[in-house]
Each structure stands twice: as C-alpha cells, then as structure tokens.
N, C-alpha and C positions, 0 to 999 in steps of 0.2 A: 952596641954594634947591631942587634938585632932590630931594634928599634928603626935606625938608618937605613934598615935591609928592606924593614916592612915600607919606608916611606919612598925609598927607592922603588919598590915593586909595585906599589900604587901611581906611584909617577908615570908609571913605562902603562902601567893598565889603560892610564885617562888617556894618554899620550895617542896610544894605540885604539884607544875606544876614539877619541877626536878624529886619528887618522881614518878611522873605518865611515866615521858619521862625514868628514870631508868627501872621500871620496864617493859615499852614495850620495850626495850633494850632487856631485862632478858630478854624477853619471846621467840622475832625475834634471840635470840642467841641461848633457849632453843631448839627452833622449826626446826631453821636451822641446827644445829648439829645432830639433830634425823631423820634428811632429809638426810641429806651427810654421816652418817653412815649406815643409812639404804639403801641406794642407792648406785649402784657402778659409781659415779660421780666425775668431776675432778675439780666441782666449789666450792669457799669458801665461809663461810660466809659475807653477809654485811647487815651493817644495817641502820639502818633513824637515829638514832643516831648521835650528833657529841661530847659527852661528852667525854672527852678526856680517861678517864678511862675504859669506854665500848668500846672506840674503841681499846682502848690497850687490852683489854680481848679478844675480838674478833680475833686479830690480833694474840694473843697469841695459841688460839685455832687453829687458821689456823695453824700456826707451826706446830703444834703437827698432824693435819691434814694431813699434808703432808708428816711429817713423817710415818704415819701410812701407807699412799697409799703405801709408797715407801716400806716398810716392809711385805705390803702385795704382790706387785709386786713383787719383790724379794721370796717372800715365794712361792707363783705362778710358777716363772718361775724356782724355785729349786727344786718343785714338777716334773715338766716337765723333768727336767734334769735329775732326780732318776729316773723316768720312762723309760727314754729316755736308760740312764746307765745300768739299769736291763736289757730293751732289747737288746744293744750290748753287754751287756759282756757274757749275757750267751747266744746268739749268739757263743763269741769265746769262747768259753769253753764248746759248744755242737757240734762242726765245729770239732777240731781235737778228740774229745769224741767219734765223729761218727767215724771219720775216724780208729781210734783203734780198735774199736767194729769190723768193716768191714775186718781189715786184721786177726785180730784173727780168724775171719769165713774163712776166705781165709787158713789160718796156720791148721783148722782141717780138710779142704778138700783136701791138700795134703802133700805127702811123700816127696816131692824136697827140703833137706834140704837149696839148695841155695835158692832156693824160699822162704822158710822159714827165713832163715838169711835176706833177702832184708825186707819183711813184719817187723821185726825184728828192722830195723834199721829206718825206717818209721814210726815205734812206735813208736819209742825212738824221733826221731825229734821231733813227736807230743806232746806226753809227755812232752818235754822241753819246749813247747810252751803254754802247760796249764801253765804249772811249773813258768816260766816270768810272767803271766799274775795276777796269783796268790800271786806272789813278791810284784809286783808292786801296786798292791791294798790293799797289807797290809802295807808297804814301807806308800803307801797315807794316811790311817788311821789312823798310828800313827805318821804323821805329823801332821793332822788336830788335832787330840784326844790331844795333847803335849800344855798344857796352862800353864806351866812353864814359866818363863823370860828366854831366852835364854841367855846363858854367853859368855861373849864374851872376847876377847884378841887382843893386836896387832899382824894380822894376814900379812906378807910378799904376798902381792898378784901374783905379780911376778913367786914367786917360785910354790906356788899349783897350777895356772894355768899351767907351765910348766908340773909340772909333773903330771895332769889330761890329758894332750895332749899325754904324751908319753905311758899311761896306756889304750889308744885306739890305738897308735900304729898298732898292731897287726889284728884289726880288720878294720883300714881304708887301712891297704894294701891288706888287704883279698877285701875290695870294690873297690879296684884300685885309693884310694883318697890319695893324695900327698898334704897336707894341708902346707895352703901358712902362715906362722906362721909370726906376728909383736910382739914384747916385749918391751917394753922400756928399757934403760937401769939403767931407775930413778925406786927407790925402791918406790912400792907405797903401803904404810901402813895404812890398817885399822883397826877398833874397830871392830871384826866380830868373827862369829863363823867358825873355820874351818872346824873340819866335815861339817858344813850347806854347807858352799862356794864348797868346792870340791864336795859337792851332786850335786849342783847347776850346775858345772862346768859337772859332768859327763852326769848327765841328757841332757843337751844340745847337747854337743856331742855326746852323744849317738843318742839321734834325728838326726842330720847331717848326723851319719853312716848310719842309718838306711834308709834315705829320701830323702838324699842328689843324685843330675842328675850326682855326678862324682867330684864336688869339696870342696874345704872349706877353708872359710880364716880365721884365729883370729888375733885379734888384742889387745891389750892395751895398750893406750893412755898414755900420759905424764900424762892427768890430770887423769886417775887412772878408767877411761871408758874402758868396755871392750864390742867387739861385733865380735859375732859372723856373718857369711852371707854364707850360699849356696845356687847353681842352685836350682831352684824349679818349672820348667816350668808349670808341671800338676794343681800347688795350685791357689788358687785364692787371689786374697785381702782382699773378704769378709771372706774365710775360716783364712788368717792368723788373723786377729782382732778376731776370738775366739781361738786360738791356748793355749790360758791359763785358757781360761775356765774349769769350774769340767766337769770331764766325758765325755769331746768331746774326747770321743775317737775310738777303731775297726769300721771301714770301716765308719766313721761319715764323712768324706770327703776325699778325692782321696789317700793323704796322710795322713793314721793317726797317730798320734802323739801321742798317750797313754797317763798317767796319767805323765807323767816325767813331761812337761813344767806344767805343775799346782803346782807339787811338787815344779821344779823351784819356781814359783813366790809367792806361800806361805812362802818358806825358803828365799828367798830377801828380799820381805814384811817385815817378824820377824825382820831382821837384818836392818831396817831401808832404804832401798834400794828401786830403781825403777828397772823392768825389763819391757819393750817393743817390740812388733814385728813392723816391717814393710814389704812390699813389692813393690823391686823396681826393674823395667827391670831383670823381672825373678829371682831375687833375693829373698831369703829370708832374712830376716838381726835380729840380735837379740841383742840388746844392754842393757847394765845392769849398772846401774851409784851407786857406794856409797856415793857420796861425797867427801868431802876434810877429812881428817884426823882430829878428835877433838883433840884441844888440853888445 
C-alpha cells in the first residue's frame, strides 16, 4: 500500500513539475511572440523547454514568423515601388504634356503656316508617346487584374515565333537591325496560351528594337528554349537582374525597358514557364524555358 502511495505521489510530482515546465513554455512563447511582433526584429523564438510538443509549437510559430517578415518586406518594398512608379510615369506623361503646351504657345504667336505645320507634327510625335505610355499601363493592369485559369492549347512554337519576328520586320530595318535568326527545324509543341506567347514574344522584341546597340539574335533550341540576346553596352548587371521588376521603368536606368518585360514574365509565369535575364560581355541575353511537352 505504501509502496503505491509512494508511486502515486511521484506521479502527481512529474505530473505537476510537467505542468509547471508547460506552462513556462506558454508563457517564454507568449512573451516572445509579442516581443518579435512588436519589434521590427529578425530573431525567433526559443525556449528552456525541451518538451517535444512546445518545441514543435514554437517552431511552428517561427514559420509563420517568417512568413509574415517576408510579406511585410514585400509589402514594404511594393509600397516603394508605387511610389517610385507614380514618380516616373507622371514624370513621362508631364515631359511631352509640357512639351505640347509649349509649341501651342509657339502656334498663337505666329502666322508661318510652315512653322505651324513643324509645331504640328511635334505634337503629334508627343502625343503618340503619351498615347504608348497609356497603352501600356493598361495592357499591364489587365494582366495583373486577369485571375482566370488561363486556357491553354497545343501551341506550334516555331511558327508564332517566326511570325512575331517578321511583324517587327519593319521597325528593325527602320533601327538598321539585321536580326540573326536560329529555328530549329523540330516542331516544338507546347500546352500554352497563344495570345499570352506572342505578347510575350512581341514584348521582348519590342525592347530589343527599342534598346538594342544595333543587333539581335533569336534562337530556339532543339529542346524548345528560346533566347533572345542584344548589344547593351550602356546597362549594367545590377540593372538587368530588375529588368522584370513592376514599374522599373522611364529613365529608372540608362535603358528603360517599360512595363513590357514584367508583362513578359507575368504571362510565362501563368503559363507555367521560366523567363530570365543575364548579362554577358555586353550582351543582354533573355532566355525563356517551357519545358518538355506534357504528355
């Protein structure tokens, strides 16, 4: 009986020491979490603990912890980035504004219709360049705004890259670029959206026309990788690694690249895809991988 009493009274001890070592668990977890939220700090919780349950709580907490950081960094530096955004764009969109204001003034101070016609045609340039800038930012909006499933087909990549190549044509012999073109002659078929891919495809090239020191190459690979690469002596390395970034764009680094390469890599993204920049001996390079074909 006595025996029982003692094994009883040690039970109710542990029992009671466990309860004691739990709840200063609870406590070092409640204290520490209202510490690292309240603080802008990068340490996690630990504890005196080694109850295998509290440290998994704990550890759990951290999780979420770090998710949190990371969602507020992110919010942080998207904040920055709108900011950033408003200041350029309406930047370019108060740059040729002005400039129109200024030649109208010039058009009622005289009679010289040729002078008039020049003022005239100056507008109109400007004009077009609000008019792009305008495009393109709604073009972006209703990328981003689009939470549909994108539908997709087997899409002949071969063939819409060609004819996204041929459909700037006109504007790379207007830049004097003679694009050095590779195709495979293997049909390389993916599960994709076509509109998206020929966005994708025009955007790029569009950038090239636009940016490019004079040349350009495209390529697609046997295994169904395509890349693009032009001169780009003026850019840097650190500027190509945000070249997809939201809103890096008017006069944000030497060349700017507009909203189009974010567009790009939102519409890849959807489509399951990678898009990447590098830069190498003055190169830009832009390669974009889908995959092998599901089948």
């Amino acid at each position: 009986m006595i025996y029982c009493l003692v094994i009883a009274v040690a039970i109710i001890i542990f029992l009671l020491v466990k309860l004691y070592l739990v709840k200063k668990s609870a406590r070092e977890i409640s204290e520490a979490f209202a510490e690292k939220i309240g603080n802008d700090t990068n340490t996690l919780i630990d504890i005196s603990s080694r109850d295998a349950d509290m440290i998994a709580l704990a550890e759990n907490i951290n999780t979420q912890l770090k998710l949190l950081r990371k969602e507020q960094l992110q919010y942080y530096q998207g904040n920055i980035e709108v900011k950033n955004a408003i200041t350029n764009i309406s930047h370019d969109i108060r740059t040729p504004l002005t400039a129109i204001y200024g030649y109208l003034e010039m058009m009622q101070k005289t009679d010289d219709e040729e002078k008039k016609a020049k003022y005239i045609n100056i507008m109109k340039d400007r004009a077009e360049l609000m008019k792009q800038l305008t495009e393109e930012l709604f073009r972006y909006s209703v990328v981003l705004s689009d939470d549909n499933k994108m539908e997709t087909e087997d899409v002949f990549v071969n063939q819409v890259l060609a004819e996204s190549i041929s459909s700037f044509y006109p504007e790379l012999s207007g830049r004097g670029i003679a694009p050095e073109i590779t195709i495979t002659q293997k049909r390389i078929i993916r599960k994709l959206n076509k509109e998206a891919l020929q966005r994708v495809f025009s955007n790029i090239i569009n950038n090239a026309v636009k940016y490019s020191d004079g040349d350009l190459k495209i390529t697609l690979y046997e295994n169904g990788d395509i890349e693009f690469s032009n001169t780009a002596k003026e850019i840097s390395a650190v500027e190509v690694e945000r070249l997809f970034d939201r809103f890096y764009t008017v006069e944000a680094a030497h060349h700017s690249t507009g909203l189009g390469l974010s567009i790009a890599k939102t519409l890849v993204g959807r489509m399951g895809g990678v898009i990447k920049a590098e830069y190498k001996a003055d190169k830009l390079i832009i390669k974009i991988s889908f995959g092998e074909k599901m089948t």
